[in-house]
PQR file of N, CA, C, O and H, with PARSE charges and radii, in Angstrom:
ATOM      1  N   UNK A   1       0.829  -1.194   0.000 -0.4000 1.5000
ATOM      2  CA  UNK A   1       0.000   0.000   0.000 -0.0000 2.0000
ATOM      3  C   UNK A   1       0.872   1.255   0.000  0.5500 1.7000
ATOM      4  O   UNK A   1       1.939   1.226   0.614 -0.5500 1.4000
ATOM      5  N   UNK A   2       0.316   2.831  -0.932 -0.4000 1.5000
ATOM      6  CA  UNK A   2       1.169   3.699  -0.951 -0.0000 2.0000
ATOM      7  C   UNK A   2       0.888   4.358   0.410  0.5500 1.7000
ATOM      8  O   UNK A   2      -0.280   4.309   0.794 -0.5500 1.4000
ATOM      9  H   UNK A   2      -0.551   2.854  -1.430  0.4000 1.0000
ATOM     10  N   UNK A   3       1.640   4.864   1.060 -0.4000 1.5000
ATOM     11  CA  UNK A   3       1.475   6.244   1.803 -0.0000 2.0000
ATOM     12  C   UNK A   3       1.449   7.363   1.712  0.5500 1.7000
ATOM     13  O   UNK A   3       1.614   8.246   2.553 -0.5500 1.4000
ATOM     14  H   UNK A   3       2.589   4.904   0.748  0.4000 1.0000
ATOM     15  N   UNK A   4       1.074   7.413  -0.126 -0.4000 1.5000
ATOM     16  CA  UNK A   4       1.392   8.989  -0.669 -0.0000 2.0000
ATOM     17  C   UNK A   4       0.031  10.255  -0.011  0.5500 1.7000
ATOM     18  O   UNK A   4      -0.055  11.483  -0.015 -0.5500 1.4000
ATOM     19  H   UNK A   4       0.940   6.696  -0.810  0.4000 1.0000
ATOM     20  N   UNK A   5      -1.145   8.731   0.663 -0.4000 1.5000
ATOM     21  CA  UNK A   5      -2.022   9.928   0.829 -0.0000 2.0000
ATOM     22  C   UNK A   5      -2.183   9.557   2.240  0.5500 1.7000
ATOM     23  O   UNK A   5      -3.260   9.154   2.680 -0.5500 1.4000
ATOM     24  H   UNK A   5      -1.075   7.734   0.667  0.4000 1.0000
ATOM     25  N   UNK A   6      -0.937   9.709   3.081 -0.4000 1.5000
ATOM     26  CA  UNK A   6      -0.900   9.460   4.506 -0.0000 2.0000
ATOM     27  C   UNK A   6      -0.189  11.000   5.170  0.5500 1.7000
ATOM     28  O   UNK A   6       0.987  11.257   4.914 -0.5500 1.4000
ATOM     29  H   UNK A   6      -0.062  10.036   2.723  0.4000 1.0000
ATOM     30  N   UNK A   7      -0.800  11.689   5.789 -0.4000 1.5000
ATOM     31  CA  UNK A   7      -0.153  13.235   5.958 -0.0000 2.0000
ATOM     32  C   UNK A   7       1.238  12.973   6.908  0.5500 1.7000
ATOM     33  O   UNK A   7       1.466  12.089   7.734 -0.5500 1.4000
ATOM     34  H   UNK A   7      -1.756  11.480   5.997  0.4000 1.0000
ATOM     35  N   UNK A   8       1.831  13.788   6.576 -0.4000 1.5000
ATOM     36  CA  UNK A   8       3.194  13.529   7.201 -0.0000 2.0000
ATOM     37  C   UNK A   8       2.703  14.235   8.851  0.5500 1.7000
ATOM     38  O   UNK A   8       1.947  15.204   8.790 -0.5500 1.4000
ATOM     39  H   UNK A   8       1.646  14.506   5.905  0.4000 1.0000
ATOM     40  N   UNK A   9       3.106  13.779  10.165 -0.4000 1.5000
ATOM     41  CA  UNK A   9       2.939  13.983  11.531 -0.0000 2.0000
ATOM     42  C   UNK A   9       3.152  15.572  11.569  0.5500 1.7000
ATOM     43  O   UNK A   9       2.366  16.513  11.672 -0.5500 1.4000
ATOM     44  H   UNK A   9       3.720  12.992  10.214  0.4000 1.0000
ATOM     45  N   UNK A  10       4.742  15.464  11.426 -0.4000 1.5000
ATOM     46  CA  UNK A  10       5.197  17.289  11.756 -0.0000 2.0000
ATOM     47  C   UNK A  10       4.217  18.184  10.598  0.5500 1.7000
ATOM     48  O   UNK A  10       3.669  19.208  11.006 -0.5500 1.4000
ATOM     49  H   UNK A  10       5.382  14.700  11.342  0.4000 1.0000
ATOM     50  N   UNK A  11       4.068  17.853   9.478 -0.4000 1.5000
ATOM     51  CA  UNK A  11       3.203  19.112   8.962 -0.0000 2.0000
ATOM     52  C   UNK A  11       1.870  19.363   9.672  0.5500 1.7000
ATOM     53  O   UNK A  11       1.382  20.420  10.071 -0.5500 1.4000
ATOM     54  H   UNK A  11       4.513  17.021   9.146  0.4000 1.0000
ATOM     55  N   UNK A  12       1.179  17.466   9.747 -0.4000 1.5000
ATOM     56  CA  UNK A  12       0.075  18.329  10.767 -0.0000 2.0000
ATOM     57  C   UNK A  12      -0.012  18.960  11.699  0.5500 1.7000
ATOM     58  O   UNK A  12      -0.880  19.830  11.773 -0.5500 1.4000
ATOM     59  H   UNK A  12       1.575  16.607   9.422  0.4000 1.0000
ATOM     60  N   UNK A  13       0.969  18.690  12.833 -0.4000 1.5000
ATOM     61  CA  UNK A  13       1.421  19.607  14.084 -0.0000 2.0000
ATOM     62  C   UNK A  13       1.529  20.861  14.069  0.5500 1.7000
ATOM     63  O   UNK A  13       1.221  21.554  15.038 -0.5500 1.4000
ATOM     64  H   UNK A  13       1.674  17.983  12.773  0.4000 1.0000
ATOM     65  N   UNK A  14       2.136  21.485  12.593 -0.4000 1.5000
ATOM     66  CA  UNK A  14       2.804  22.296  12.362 -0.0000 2.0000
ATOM     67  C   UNK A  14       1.566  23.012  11.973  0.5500 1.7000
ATOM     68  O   UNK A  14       1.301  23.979  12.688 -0.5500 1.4000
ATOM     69  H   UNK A  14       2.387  20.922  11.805  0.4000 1.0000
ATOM     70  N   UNK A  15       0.630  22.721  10.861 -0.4000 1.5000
ATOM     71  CA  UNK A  15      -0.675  23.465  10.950 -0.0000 2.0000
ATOM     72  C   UNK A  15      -1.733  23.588  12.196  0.5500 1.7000
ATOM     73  O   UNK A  15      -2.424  24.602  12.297 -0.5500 1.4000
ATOM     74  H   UNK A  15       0.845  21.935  10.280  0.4000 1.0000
ATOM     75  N   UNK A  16      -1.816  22.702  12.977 -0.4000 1.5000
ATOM     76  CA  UNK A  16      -2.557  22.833  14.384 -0.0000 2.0000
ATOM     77  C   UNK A  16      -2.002  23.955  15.204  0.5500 1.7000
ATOM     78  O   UNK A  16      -2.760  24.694  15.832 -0.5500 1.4000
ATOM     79  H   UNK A  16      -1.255  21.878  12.895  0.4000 1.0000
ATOM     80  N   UNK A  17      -0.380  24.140  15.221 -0.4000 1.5000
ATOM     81  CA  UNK A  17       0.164  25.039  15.737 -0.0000 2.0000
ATOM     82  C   UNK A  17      -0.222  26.116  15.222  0.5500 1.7000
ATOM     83  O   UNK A  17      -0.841  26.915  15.925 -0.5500 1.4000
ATOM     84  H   UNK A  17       0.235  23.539  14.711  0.4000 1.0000
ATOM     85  N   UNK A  18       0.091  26.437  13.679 -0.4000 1.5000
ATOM     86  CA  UNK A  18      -0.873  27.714  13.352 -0.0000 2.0000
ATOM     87  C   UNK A  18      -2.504  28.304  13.327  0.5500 1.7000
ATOM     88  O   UNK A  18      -2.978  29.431  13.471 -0.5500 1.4000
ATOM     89  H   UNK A  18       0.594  25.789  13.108  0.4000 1.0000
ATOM     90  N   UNK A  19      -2.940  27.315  13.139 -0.4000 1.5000
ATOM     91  CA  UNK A  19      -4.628  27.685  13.503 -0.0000 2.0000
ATOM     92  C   UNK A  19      -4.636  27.758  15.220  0.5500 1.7000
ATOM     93  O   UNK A  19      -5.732  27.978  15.735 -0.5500 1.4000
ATOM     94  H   UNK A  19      -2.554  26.399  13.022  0.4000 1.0000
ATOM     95  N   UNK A  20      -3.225  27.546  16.291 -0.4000 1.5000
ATOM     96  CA  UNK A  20      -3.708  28.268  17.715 -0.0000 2.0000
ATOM     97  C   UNK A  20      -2.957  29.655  17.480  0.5500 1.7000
ATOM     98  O   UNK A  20      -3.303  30.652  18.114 -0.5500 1.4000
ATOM     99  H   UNK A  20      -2.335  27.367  15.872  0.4000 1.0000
ATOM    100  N   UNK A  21      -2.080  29.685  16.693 -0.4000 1.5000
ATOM    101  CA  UNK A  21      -1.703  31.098  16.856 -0.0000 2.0000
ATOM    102  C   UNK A  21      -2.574  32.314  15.942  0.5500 1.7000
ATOM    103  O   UNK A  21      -2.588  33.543  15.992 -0.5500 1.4000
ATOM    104  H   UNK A  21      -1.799  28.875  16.178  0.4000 1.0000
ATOM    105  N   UNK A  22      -3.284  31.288  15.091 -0.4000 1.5000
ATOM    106  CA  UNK A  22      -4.260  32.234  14.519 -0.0000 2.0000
ATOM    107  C   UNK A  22      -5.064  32.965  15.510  0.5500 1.7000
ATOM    108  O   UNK A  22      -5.478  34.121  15.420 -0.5500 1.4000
ATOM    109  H   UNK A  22      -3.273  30.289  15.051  0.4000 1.0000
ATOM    110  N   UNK A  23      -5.254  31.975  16.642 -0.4000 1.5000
ATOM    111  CA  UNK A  23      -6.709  32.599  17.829 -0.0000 2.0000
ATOM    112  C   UNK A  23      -5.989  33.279  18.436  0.5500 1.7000
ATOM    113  O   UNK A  23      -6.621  34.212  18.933 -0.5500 1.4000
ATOM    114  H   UNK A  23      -4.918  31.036  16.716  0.4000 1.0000
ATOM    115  N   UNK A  24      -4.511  33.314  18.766 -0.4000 1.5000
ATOM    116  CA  UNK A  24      -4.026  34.383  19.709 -0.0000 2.0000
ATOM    117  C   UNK A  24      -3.899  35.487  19.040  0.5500 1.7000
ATOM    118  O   UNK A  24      -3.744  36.471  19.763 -0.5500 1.4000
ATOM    119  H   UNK A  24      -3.998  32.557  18.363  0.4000 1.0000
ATOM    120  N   UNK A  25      -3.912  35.803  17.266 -0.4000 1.5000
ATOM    121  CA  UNK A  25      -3.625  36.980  16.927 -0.0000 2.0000
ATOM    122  C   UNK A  25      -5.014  37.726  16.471  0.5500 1.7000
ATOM    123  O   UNK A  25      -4.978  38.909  16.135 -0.5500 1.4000
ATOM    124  H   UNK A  25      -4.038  35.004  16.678  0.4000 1.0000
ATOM    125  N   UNK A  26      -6.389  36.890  16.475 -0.4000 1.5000
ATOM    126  CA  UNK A  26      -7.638  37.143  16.415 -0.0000 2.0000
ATOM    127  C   UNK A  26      -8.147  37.890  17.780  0.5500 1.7000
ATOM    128  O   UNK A  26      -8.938  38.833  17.769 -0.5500 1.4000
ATOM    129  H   UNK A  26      -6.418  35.929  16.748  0.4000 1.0000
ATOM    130  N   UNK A  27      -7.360  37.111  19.382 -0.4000 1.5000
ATOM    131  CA  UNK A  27      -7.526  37.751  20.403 -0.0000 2.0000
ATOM    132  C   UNK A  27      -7.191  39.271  20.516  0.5500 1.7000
ATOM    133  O   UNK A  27      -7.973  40.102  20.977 -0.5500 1.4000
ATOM    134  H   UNK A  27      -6.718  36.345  19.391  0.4000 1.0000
ATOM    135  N   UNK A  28      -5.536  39.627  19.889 -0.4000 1.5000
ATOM    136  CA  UNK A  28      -5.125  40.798  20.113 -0.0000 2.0000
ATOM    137  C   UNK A  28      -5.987  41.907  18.915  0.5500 1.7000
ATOM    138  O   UNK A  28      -5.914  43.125  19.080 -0.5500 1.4000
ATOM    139  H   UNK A  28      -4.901  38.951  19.514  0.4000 1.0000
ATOM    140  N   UNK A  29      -6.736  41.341  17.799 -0.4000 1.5000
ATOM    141  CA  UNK A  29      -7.892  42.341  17.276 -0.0000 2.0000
ATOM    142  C   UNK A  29      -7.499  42.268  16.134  0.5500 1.7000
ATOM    143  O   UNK A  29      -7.600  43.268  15.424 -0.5500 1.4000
ATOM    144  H   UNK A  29      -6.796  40.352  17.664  0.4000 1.0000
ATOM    145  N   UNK A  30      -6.984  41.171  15.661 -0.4000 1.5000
ATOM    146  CA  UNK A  30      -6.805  40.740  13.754 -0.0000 2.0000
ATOM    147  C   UNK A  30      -8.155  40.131  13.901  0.5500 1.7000
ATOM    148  O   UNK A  30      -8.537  39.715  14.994 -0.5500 1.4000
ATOM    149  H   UNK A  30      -6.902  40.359  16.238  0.4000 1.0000
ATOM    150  N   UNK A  31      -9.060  40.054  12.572 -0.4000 1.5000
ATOM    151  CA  UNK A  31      -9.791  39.608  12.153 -0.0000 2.0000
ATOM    152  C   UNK A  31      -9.204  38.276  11.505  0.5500 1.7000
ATOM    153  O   UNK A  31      -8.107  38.101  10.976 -0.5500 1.4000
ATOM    154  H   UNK A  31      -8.749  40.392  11.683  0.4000 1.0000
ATOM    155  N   UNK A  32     -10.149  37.482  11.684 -0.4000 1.5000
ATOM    156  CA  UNK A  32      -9.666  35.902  10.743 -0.0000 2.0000
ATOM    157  C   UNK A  32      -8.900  36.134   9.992  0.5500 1.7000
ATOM    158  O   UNK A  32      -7.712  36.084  10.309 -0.5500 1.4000
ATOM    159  H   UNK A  32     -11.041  37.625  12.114  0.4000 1.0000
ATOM    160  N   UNK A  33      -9.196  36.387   9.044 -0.4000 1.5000
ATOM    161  CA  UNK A  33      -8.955  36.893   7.771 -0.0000 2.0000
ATOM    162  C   UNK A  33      -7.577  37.586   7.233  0.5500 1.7000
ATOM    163  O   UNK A  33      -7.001  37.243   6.201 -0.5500 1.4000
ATOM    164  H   UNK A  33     -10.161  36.427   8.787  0.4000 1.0000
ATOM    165  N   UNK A  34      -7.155  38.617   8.114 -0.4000 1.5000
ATOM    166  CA  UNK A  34      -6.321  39.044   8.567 -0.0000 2.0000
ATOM    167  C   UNK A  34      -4.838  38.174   8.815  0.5500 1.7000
ATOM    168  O   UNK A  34      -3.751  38.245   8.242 -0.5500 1.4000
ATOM    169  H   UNK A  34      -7.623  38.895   8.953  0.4000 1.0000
ATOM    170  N   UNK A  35      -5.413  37.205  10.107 -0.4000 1.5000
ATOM    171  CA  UNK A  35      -4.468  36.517  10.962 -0.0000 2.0000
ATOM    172  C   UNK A  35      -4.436  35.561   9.995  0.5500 1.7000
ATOM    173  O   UNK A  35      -3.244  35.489   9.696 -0.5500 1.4000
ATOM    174  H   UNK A  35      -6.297  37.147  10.572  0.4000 1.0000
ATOM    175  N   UNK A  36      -5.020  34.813   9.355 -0.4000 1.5000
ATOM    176  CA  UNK A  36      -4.462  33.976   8.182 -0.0000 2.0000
ATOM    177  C   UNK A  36      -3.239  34.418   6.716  0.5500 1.7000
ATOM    178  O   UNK A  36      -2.264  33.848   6.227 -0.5500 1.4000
ATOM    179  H   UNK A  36      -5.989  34.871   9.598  0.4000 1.0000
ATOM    180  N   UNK A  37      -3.776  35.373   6.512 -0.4000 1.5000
ATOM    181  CA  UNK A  37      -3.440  36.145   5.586 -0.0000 2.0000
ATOM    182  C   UNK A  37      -2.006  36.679   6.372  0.5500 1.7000
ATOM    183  O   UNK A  37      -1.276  37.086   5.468 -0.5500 1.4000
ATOM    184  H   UNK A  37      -4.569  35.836   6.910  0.4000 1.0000
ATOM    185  N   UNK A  38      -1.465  36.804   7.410 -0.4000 1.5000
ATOM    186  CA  UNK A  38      -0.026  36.940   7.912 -0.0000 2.0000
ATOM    187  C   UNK A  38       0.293  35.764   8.116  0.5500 1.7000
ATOM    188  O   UNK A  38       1.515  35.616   8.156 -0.5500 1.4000
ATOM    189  H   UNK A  38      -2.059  36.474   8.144  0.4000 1.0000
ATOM    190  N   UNK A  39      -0.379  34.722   8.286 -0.4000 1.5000
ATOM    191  CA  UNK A  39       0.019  33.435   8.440 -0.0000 2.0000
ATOM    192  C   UNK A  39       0.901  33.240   7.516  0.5500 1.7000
ATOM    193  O   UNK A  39       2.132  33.270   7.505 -0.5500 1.4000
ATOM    194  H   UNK A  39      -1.371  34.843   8.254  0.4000 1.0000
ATOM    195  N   UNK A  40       0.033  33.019   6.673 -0.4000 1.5000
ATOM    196  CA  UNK A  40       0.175  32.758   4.705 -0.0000 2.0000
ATOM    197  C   UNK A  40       1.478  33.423   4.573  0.5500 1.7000
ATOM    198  O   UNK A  40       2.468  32.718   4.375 -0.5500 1.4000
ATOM    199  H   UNK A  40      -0.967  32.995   6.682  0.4000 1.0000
ATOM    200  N   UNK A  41       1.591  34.695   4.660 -0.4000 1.5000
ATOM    201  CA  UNK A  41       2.619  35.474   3.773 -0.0000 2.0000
ATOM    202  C   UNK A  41       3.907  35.382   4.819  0.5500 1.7000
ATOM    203  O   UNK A  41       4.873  36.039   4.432 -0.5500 1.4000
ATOM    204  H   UNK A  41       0.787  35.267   4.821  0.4000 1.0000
ATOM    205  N   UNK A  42       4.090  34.667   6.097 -0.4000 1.5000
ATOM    206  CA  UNK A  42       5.468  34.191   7.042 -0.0000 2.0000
ATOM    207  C   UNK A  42       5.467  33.274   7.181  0.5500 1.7000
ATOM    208  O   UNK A  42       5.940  32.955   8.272 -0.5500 1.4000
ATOM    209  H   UNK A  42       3.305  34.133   6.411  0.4000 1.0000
ATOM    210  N   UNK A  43       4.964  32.071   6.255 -0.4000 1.5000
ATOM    211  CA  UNK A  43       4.819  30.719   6.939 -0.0000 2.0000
ATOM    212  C   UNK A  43       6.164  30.024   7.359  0.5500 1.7000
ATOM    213  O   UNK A  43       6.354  29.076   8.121 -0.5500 1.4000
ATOM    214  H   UNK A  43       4.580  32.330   5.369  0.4000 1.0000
ATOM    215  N   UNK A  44       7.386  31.093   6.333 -0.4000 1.5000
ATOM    216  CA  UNK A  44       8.936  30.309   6.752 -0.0000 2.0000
ATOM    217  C   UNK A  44       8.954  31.064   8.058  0.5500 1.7000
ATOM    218  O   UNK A  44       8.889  30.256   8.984 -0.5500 1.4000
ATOM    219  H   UNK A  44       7.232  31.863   5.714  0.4000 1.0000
ATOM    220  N   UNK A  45       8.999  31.936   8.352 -0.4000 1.5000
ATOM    221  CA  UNK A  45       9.466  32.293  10.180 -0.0000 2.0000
ATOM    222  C   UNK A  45       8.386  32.053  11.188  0.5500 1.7000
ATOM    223  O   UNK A  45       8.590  32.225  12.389 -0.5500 1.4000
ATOM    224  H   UNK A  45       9.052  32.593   7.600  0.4000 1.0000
ATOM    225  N   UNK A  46       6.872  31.530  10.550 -0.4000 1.5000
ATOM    226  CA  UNK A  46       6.451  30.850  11.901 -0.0000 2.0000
ATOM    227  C   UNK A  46       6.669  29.213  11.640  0.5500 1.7000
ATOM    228  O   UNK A  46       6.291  28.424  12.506 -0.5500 1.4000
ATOM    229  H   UNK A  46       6.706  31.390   9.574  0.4000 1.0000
ATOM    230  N   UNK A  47       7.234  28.784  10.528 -0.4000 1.5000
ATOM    231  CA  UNK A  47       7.667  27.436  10.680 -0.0000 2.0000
ATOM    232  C   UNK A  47       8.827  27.113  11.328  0.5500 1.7000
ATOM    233  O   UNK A  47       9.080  26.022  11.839 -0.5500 1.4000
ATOM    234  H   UNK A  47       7.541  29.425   9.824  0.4000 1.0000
ATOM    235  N   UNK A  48       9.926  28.638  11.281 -0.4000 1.5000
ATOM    236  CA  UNK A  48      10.915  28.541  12.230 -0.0000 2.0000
ATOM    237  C   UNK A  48      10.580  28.653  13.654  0.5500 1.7000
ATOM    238  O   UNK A  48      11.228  28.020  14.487 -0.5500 1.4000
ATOM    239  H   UNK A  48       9.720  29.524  10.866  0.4000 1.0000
ATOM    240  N   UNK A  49       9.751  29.307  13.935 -0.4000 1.5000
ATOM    241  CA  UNK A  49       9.202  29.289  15.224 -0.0000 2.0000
ATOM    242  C   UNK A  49       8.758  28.244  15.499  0.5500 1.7000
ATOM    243  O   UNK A  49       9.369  27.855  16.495 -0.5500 1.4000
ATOM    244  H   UNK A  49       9.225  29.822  13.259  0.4000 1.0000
ATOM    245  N   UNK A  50       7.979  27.478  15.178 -0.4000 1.5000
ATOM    246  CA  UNK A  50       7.229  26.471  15.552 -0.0000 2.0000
ATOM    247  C   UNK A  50       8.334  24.999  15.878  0.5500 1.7000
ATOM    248  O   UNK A  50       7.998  24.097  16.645 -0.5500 1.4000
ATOM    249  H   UNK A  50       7.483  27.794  14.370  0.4000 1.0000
ATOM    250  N   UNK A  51       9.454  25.019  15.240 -0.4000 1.5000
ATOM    251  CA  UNK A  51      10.191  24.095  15.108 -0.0000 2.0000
ATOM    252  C   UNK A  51      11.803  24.678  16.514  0.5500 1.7000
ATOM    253  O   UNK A  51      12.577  23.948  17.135 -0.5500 1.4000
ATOM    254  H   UNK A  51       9.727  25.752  14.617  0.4000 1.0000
ATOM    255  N   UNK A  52      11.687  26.211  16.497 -0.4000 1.5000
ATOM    256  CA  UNK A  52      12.330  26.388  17.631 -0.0000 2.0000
ATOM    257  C   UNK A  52      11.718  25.895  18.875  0.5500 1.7000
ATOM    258  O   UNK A  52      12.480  25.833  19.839 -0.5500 1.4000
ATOM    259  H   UNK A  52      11.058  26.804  15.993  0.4000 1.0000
ATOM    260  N   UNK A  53      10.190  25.440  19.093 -0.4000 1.5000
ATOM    261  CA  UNK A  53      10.174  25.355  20.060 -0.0000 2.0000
ATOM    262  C   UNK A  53       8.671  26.380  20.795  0.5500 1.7000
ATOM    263  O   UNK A  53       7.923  26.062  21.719 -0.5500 1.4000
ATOM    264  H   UNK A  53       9.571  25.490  18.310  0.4000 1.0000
ATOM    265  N   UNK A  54       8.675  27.456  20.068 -0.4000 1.5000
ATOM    266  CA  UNK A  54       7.513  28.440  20.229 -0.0000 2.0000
ATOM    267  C   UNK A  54       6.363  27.605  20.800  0.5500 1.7000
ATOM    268  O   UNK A  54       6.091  26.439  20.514 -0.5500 1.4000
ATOM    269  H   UNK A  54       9.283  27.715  19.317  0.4000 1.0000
ATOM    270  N   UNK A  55       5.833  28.296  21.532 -0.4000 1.5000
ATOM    271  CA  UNK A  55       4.087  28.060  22.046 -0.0000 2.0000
ATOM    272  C   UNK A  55       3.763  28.990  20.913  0.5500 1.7000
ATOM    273  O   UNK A  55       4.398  29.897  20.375 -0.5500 1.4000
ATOM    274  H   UNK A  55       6.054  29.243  21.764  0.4000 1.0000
ATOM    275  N   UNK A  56       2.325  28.369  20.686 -0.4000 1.5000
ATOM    276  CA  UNK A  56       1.270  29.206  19.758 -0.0000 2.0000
ATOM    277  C   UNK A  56       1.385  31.128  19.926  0.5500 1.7000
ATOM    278  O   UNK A  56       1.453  32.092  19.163 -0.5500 1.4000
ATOM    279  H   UNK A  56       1.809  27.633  21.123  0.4000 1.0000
ATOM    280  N   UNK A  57       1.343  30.806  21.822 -0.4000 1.5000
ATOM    281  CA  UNK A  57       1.087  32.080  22.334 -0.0000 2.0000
ATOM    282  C   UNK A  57       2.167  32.978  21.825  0.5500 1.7000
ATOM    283  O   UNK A  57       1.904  34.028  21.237 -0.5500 1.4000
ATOM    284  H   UNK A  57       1.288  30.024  22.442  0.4000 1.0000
ATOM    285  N   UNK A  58       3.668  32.463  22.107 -0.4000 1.5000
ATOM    286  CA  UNK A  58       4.774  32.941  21.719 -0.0000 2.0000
ATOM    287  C   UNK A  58       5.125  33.427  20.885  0.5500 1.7000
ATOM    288  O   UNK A  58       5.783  34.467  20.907 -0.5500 1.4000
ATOM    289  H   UNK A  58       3.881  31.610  22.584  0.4000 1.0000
ATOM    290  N   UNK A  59       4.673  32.607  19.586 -0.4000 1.5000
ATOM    291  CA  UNK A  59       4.871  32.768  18.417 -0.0000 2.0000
ATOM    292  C   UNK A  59       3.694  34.215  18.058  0.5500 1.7000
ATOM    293  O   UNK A  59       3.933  35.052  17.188 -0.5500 1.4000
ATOM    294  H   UNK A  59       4.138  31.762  19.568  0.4000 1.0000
ATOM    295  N   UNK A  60       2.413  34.224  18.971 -0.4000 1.5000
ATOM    296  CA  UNK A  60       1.733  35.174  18.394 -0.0000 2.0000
ATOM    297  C   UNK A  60       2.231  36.522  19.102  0.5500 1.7000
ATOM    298  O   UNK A  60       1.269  37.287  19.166 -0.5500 1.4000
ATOM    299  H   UNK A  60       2.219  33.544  19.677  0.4000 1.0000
ATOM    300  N   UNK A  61       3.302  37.053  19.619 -0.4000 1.5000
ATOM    301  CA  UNK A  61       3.177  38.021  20.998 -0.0000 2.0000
ATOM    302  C   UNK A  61       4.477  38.016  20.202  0.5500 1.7000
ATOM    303  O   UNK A  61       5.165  38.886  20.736 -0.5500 1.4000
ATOM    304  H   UNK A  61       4.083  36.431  19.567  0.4000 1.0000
ATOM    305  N   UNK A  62       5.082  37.537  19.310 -0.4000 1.5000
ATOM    306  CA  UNK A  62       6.664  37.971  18.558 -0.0000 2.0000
ATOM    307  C   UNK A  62       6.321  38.405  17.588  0.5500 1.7000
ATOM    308  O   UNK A  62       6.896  39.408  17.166 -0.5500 1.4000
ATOM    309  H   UNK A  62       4.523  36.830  18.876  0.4000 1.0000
ATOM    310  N   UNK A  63       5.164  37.773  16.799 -0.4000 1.5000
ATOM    311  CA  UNK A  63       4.655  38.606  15.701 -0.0000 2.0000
ATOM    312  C   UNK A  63       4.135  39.437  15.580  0.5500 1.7000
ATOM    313  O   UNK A  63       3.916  39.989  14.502 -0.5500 1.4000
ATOM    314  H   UNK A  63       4.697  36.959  17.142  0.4000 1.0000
ATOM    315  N   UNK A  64       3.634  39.927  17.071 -0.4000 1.5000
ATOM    316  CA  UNK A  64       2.711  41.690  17.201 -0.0000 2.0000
ATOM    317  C   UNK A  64       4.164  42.085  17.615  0.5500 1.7000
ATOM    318  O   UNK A  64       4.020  43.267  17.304 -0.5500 1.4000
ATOM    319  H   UNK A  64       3.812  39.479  17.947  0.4000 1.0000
ATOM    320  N   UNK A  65       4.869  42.056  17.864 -0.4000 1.5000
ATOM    321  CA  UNK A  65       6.039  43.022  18.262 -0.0000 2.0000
ATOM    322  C   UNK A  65       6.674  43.904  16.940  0.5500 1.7000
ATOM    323  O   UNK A  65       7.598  44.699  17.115 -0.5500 1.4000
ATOM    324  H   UNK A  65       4.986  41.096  18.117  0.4000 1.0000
TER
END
């Protein structure tokens, strides 16, 4: 059997991690929409974050800075 349509672990982690930092940057007064749309356009430095180690929270409270 292939595993081509078996999701790799770390990417899913890695998106769960961003849909919580989406809610922490929806908390500080981004709209959805918004907080996706910065998602989208840094996904290499919150994938570096996420792989340094970052909490959701962390990662969202470095990106309002």
């Amino acid at each position: 059997m292939s595993k081509k349509n078996t999701p790799d672990p770390d990417e899913v982690a890695l998106i769960e991690w961003c849909i919580e930092v989406e809610g922490f940057l929806v908390k500080a007064g981004a709209t959805l929409r918004e907080a996706q749309d910065y998602i989208e356009e840094n996904a290499e430095w919150f994938t570096d974050q996420f792989y340094e180690g970052l909490t959701p929270e962390e990662a969202a409270k470095e990106a309002l800075n």
